[in-house]
RODOTI-709446 format. One line per field, with one value per residue (C-alpha): residue in one letter; z, y, x; residue number from 1. Coordinates in Angstrom, 2 decimals, padded with zeros to 5 digits. Layout:
N
aa: (A, ...) $
pz: (Z, ...) $
py: (Y, ...) $
px: (X, ...) $
i: (NUM, ...) $
This chain:
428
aa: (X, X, X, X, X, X, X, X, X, X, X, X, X, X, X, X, X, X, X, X, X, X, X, X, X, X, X, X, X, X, X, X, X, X, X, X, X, X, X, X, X, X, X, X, X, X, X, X, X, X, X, X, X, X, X, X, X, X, X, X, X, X, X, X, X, X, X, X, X, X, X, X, X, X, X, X, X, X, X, X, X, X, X, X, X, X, X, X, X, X, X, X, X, X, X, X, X, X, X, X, X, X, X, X, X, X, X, X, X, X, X, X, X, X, X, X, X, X, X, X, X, X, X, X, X, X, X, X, X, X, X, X, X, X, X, X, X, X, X, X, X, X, X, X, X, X, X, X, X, X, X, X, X, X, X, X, X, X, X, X, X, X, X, X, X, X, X, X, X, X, X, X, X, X, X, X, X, X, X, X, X, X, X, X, X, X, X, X, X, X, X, X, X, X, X, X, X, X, X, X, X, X, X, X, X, X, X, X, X, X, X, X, X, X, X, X, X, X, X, X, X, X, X, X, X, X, X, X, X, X, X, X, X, X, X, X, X, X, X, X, X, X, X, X, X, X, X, X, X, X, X, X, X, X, X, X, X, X, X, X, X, X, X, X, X, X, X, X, X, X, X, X, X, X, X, X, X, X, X, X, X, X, X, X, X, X, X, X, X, X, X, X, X, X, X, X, X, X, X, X, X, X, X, X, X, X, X, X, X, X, X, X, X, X, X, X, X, X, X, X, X, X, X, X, X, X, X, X, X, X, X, X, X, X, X, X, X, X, X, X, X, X, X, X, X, X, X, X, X, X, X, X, X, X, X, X, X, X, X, X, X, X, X, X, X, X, X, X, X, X, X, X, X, X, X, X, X, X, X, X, X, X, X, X, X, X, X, X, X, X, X, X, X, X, X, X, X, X, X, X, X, X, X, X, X, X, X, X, X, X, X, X, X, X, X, X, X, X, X, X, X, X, X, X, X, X, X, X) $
pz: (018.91, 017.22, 014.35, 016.34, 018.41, 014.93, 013.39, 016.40, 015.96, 012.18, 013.21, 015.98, 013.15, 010.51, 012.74, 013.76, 010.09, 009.44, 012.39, 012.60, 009.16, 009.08, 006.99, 007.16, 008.17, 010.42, 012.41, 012.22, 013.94, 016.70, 017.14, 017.15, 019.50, 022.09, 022.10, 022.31, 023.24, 019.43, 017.74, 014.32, 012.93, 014.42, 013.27, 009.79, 009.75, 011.15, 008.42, 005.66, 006.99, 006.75, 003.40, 001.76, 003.20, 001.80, -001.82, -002.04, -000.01, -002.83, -003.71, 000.32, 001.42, -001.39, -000.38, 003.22, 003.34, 004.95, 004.54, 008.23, 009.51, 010.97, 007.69, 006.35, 008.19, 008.28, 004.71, 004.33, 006.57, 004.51, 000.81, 000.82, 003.42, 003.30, 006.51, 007.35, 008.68, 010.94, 012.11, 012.66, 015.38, 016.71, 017.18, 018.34, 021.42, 022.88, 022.84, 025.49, 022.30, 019.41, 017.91, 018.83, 016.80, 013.71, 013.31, 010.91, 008.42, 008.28, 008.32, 005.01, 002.97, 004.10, 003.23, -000.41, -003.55, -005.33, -003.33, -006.31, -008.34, -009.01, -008.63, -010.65, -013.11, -011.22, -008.10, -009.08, -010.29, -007.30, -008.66, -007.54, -010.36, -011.35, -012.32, -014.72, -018.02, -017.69, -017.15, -020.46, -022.50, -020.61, -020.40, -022.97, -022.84, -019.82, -017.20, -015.44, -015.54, -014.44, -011.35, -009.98, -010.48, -008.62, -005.89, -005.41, -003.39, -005.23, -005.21, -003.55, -006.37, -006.45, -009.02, -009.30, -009.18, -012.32, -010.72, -008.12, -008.86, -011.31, -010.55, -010.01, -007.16, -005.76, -006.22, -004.22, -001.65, -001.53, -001.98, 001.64, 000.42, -002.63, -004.64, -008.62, -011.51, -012.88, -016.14, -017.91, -016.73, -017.20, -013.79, -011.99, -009.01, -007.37, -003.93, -004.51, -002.12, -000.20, 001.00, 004.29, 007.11, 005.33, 006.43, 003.54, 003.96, 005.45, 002.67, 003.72, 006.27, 003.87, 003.29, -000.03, 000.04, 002.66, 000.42, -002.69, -004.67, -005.14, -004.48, -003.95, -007.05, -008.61, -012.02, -013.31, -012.44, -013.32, -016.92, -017.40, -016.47, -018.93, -021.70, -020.92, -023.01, -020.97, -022.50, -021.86, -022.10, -022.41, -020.02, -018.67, -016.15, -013.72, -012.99, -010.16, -008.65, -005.13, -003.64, -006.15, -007.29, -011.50, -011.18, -009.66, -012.50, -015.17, -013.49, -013.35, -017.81, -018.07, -016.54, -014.32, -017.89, -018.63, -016.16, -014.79, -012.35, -010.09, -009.10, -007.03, -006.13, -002.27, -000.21, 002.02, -000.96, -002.24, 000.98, 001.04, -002.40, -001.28, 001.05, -001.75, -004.37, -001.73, -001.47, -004.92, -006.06, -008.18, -009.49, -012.26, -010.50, -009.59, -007.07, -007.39, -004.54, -004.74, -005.00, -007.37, -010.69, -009.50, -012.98, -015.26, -016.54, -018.02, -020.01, -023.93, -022.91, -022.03, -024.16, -022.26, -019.44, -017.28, -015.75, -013.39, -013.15, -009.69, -010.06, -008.29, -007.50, -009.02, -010.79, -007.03, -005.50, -004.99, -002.35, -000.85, -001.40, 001.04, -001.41, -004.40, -001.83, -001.63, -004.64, -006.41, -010.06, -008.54, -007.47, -010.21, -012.48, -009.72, -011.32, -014.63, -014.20, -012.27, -014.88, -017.92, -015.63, -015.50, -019.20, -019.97, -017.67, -018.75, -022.05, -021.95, -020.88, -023.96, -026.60, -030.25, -031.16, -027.88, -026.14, -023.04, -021.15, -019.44, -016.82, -014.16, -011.85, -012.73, -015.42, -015.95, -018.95, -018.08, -016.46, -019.39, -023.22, -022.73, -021.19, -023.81, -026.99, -025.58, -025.11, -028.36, -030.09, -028.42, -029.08, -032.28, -032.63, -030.11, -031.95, -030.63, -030.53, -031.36, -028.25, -029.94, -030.45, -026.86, -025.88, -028.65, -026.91, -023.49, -024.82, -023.53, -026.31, -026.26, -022.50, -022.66, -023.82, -026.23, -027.81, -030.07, -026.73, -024.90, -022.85, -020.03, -018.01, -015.60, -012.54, -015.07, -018.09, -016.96, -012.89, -012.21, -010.65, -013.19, -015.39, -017.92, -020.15, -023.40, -025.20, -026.82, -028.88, -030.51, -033.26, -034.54) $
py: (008.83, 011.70, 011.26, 010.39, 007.49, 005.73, 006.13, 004.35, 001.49, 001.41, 000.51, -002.10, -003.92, -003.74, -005.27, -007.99, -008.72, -009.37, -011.05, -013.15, -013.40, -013.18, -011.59, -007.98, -008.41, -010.88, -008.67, -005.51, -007.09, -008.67, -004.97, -003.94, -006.82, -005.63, -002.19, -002.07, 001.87, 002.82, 003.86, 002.71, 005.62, 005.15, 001.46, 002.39, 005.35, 002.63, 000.38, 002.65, 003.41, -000.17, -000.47, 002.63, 001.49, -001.94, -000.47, 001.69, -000.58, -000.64, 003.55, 004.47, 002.10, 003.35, 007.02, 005.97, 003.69, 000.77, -001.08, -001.44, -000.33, 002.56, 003.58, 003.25, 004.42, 007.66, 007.98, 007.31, 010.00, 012.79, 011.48, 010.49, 012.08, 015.36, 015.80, 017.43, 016.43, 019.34, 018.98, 015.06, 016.42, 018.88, 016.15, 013.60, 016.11, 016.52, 012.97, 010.20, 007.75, 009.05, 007.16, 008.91, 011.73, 011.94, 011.59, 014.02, 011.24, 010.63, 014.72, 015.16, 011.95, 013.19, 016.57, 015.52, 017.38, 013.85, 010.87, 008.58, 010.60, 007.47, 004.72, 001.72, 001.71, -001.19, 000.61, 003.76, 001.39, 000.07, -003.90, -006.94, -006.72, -010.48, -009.50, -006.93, -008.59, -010.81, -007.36, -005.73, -008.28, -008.26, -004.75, -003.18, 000.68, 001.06, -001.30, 001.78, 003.47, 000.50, -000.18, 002.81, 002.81, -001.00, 000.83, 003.49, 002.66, 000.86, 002.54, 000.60, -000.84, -001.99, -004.24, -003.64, -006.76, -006.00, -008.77, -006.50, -003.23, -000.80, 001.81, 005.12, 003.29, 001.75, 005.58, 007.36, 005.03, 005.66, 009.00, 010.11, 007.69, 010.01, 006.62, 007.62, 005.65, 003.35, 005.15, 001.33, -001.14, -000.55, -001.74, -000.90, 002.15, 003.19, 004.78, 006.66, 005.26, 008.81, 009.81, 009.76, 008.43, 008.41, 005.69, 003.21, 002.87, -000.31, -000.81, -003.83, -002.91, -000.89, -001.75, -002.13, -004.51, -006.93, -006.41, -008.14, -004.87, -005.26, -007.00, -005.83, -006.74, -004.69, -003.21, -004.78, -008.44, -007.03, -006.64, -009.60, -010.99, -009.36, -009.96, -013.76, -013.59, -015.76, -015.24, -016.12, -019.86, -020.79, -023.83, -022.18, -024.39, -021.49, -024.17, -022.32, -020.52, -019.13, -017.30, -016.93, -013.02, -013.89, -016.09, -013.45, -011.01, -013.73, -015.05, -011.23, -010.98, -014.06, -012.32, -015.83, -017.57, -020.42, -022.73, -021.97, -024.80, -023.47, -025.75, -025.21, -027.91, -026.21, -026.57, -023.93, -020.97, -021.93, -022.02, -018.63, -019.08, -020.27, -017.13, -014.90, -016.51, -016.08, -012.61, -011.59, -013.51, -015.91, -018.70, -020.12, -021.23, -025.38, -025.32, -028.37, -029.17, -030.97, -035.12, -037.76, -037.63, -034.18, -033.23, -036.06, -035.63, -031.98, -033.48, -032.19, -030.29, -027.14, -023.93, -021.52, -023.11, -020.54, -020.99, -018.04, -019.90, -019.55, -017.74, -015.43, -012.47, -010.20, -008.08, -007.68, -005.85, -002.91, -004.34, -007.21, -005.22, -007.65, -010.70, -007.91, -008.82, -012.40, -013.15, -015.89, -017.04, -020.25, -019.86, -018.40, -021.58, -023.53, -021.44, -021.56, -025.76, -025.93, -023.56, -025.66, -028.86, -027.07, -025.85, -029.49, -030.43, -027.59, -027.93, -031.25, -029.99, -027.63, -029.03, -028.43, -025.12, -023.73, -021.53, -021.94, -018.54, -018.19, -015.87, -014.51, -012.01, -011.24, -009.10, -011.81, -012.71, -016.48, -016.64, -014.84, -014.86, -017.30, -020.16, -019.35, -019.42, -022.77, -024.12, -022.91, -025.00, -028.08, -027.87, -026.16, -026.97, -023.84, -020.42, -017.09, -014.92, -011.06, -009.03, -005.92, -005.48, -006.29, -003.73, -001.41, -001.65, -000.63, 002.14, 000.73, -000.36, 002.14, 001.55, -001.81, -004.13, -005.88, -008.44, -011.58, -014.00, -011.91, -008.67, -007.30, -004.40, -002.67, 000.04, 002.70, 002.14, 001.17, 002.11, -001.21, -004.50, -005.91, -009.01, -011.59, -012.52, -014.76, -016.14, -019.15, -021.24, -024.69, -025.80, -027.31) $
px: (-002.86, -000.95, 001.56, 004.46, 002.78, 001.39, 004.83, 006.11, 003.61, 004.08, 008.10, 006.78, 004.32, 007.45, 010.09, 007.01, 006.90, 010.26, 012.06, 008.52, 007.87, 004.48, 001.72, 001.25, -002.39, -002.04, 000.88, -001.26, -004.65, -001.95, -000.76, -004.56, -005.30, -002.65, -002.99, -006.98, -006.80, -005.89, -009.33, -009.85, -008.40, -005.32, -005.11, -006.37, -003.22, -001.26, -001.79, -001.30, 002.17, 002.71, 001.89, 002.75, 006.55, 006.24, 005.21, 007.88, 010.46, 013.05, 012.85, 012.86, 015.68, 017.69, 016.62, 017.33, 020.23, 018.57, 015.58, 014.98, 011.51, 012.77, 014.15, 011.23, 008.73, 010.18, 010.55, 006.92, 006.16, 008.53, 008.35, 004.99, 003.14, 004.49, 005.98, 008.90, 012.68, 012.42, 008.35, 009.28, 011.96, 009.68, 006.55, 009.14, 010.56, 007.48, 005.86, 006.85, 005.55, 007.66, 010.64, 013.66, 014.63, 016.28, 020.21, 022.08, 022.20, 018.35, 017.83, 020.11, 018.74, 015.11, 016.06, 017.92, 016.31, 016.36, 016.73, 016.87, 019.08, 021.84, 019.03, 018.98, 015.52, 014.01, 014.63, 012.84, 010.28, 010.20, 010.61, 012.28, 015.09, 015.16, 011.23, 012.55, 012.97, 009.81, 008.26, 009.78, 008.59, 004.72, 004.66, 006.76, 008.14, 005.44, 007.41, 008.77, 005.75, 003.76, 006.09, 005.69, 002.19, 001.92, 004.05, 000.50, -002.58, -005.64, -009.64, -012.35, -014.13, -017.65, -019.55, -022.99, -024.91, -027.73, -030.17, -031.25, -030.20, -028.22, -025.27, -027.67, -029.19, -025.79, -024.42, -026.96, -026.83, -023.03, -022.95, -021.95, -018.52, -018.00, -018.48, -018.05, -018.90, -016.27, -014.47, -014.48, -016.84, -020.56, -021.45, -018.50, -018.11, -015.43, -014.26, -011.05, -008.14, -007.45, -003.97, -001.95, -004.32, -007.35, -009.82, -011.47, -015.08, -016.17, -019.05, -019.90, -021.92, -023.79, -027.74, -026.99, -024.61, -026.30, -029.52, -027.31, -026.74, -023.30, -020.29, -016.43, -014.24, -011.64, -012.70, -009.91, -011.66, -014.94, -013.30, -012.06, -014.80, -016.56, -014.42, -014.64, -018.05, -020.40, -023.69, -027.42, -028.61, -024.85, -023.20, -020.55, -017.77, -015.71, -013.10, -011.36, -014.28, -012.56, -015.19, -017.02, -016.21, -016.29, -019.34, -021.42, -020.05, -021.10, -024.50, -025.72, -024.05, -025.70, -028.92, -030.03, -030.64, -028.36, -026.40, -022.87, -021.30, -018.65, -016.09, -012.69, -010.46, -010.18, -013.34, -012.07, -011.90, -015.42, -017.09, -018.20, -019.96, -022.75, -023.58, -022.98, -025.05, -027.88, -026.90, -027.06, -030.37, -028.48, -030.61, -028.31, -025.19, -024.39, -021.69, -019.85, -017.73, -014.20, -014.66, -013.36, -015.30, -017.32, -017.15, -017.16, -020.69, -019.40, -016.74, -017.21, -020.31, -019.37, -020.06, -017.55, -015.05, -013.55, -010.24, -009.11, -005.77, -003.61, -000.70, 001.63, -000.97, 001.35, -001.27, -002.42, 000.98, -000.71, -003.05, -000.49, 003.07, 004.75, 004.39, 005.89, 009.24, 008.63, 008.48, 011.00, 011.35, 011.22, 007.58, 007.08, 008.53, 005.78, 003.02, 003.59, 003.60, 000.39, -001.41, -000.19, -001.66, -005.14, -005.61, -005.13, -007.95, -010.08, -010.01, -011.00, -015.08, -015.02, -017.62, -016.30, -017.16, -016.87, -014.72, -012.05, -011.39, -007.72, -007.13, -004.48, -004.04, -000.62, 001.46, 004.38, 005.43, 005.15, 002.19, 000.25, 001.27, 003.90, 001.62, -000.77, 001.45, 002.81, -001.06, -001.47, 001.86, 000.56, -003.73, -003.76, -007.37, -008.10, -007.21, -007.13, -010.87, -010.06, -010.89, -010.62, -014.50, -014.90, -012.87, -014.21, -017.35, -016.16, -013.99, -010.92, -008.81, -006.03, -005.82, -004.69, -001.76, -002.88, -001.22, -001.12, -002.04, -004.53, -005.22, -003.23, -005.06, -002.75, -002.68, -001.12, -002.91, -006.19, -006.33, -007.05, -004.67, -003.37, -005.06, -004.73, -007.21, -007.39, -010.14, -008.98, -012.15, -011.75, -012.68, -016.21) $
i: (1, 2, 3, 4, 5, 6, 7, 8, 9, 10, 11, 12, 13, 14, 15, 16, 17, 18, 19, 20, 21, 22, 23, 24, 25, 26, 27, 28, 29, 30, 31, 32, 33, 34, 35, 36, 37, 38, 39, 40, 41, 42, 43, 44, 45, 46, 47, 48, 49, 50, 51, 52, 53, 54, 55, 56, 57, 58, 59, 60, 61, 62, 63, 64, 65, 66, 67, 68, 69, 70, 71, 72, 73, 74, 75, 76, 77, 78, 79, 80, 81, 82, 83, 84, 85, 86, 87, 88, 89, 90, 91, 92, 93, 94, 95, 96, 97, 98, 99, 100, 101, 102, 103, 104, 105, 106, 107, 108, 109, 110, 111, 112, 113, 114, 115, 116, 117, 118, 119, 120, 121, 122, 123, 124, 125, 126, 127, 128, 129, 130, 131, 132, 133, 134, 135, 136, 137, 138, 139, 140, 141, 142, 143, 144, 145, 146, 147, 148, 149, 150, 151, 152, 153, 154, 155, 156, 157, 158, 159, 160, 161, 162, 163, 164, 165, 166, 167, 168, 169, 170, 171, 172, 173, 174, 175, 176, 177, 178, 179, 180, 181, 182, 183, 184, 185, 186, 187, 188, 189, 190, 191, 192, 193, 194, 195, 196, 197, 198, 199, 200, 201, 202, 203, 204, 205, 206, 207, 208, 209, 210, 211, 212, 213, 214, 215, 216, 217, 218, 219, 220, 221, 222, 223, 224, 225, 226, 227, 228, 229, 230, 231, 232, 233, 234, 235, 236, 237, 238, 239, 240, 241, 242, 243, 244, 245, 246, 247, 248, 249, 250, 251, 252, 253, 254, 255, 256, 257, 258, 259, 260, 261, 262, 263, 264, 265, 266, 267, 268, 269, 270, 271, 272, 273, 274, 275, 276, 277, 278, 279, 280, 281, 282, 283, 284, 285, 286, 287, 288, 289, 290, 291, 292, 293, 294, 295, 296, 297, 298, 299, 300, 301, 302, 303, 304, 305, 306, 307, 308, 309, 310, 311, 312, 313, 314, 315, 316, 317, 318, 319, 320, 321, 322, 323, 324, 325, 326, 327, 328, 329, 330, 331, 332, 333, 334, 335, 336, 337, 338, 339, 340, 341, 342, 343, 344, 345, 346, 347, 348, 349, 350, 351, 352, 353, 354, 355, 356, 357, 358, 359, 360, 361, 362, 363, 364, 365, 366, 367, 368, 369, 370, 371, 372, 373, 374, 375, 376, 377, 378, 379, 380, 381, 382, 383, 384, 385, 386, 387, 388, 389, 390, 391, 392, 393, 394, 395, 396, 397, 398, 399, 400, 401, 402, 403, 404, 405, 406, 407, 408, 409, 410, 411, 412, 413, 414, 415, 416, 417, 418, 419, 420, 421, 422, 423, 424, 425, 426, 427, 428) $
């Protein structure tokens, strides 16, 4: 397919999305599914014109004048791709498959020397604006910058699992991918993200990574993850374990020594644990599946309990843009009760002395400092542990917010999604 046709099919997926309000993924593998003659390529270029137009959705409809996928689309392919006004309506003359070409209108807001001159800030940040002052008070004087850097494509990044191998092996073996080490975590590597229609690796497939040598995770969750402390011989509880991605990190800190139990309260988002602990030699890991009283015996026991808390994803907008759009401040209100409900039950397996670990994958006020400082006001027994030497250690302490609840890494300051993290340990 040439430009034209994939700009076509980047309007057809956009209009699926929103008159059928469904996810992005799911309406670009129905577009892949019914057009079987474009190649990979052309769905992978597809998709990042579907994306790049949902990150920026707020900057190009102003630009534009509409936030219809036509709109869109073809702002992607000027103001971030590069192209044109007047090669668009040369490619779209000569192909049966191109959208039809552009009106004056479109030519002179393509063609303006600053689209966003008059733009409200949370526009050029490209932000819902009822986010913004939940934003100001997470993110401080860097909420512009930080919006616009959610609104840019994420790296591939890597983890490299240390029971079976260690980052100069995982590199060479990626080397054809240009894979680099990470420039904060120790066992981190990352694939840059590429521009325009460029194709991310499918690394899974790699030897390595069926052979267990590492594991995808942004090096934003491989820091957290890190900072969360777990250490050898400890009992560690990962409360919400998902899939498993932060109890691989801390089984491989943890070097096999110690016991972690991994518990979620879905079946369906820990089933593909168990595959992955096989994968990555892990020998110190109890999965605990959901059931009445599956964790009673851990109660007051627990050296380290480990709550990656749900929340809105919006440390994640970088990789899911459409739910950036979605988004309400009554979902959010939603979150912030159901995280309050599981620090209660967490920090009732914490054994005096020991240590509860709170983390989110978002950069909202509420979700982060706020639900800590209220934990805090209500269990005063648990005080705040000083992440600064952590952080000293990985060289990444002026690259974070840090603050008097916890650590907030984030896509301008640190490259990575953003995340939450905050150490909280109780009292002997």
């Amino acid at each position: 397919m040439r430009l034209p046709g994939r700009l076509s099919a980047a309007i057809e997926v956009l209009a699926d999305v929103e008159t059928r309000h469904r996810p992005v993924a799911e309406a670009l593998k129905a577009w892949g599914l019914n057009n079987r003659f474009a190649g990979a390529g052309d769905r992978a270029a597809i998709g990042n014109l579907v994306y790049d137009a949902l990150r920026k959705r707020a900057s190009h409809a102003y630009a534009m004048g509409s936030d219809g996928p036509r709109a869109l689309v073809l702002a992607v392919a000027v103001f971030d791709w590069g192209t044109t006004p007047e090669e668009l309506n040369d490619l779209f003359a000569g192909d049966t498959h191109a959208p039809e070409v552009l009106s004056a209108d479109e030519v002179r807001r393509l063609s303006a020397s600053d689209p966003l001159a008059d733009a409200p800030e949370h526009v050029r940040a490209d932000l819902p604006e009822w986010a913004v002052p939940s934003l100001r008070q997470s993110l401080g004087a860097f909420w512009r910058e930080e919006g616009r850097a959610m609104a840019g494509r994420p790296a591939l990044d890597l983890r490299v699992n240390t029971l079976k191998s260690d980052r100069e092996r995982v590199l060479r073996t990626l080397e054809r991918v240009q894979a680099v080490a990470a420039d904060i975590s120790p066992v981190g590597v990352r694939i840059a993200s590429g521009d325009r229609d460029s194709r991310t690796p499918n690394v899974q497939a790699d030897e390595g990574y069926l052979k267990g040598w590492f594991e995808v995770q942004d090096q934003g969750s491989q820091i957290v993850a890190l900072l969360a402390g777990a250490q050898p011989g400890e009992q560690v509880l990962d409360l919400c374990a998902g899939a498993g991605g932060k109890t691989l990190a801390m089984a491989a800190a943890m070097g096999n020594k110690g016991q972690i139990f991994a518990y979620d309260s879905d079946r369906h988002r820990l089933a593909p644990i168990y595959d992955r602990l096989k994968r990555n030699g892990v020998r110190n890991v109890q999965v605990r599946a959901p059931g009445s009283g599956a964790l009673d015996d851990l109660t007051g026991k627990m050296d380290r309990v480990v709550i990656d808390a749900p929340c809105t994803g919006a440390g994640t907008w970088r990789r899911r843009p459409d739910a950036k759009w979605k988004l309400t401040a009554e979902q959010v209100a939603q979150r912030v009760g159901e995280q309050a409900a599981i620090l209660e039950e967490g920090m009732r397996y914490v054994k005096p002395g020991g240590t509860l670990v709170y983390i989110t994958c978002s950069v909202l006020h509420e979700e982060n400092a706020a639900q800590v400082e209220a934990f805090r006001a209500a269990h005063p027994a648990f005080a705040q542990v000083d992440l600064a030497p952590a952080l000293d250690a990985l060289g990444a302490r002026e690259r974070v917010h840090l603050g008097r609840q916890g650590v907030l890494l984030t896509p301008h300051k640190t490259g990575t999604d953003g995340f939450f993290v905050s150490v909280l340990r109780k009292a002997p």
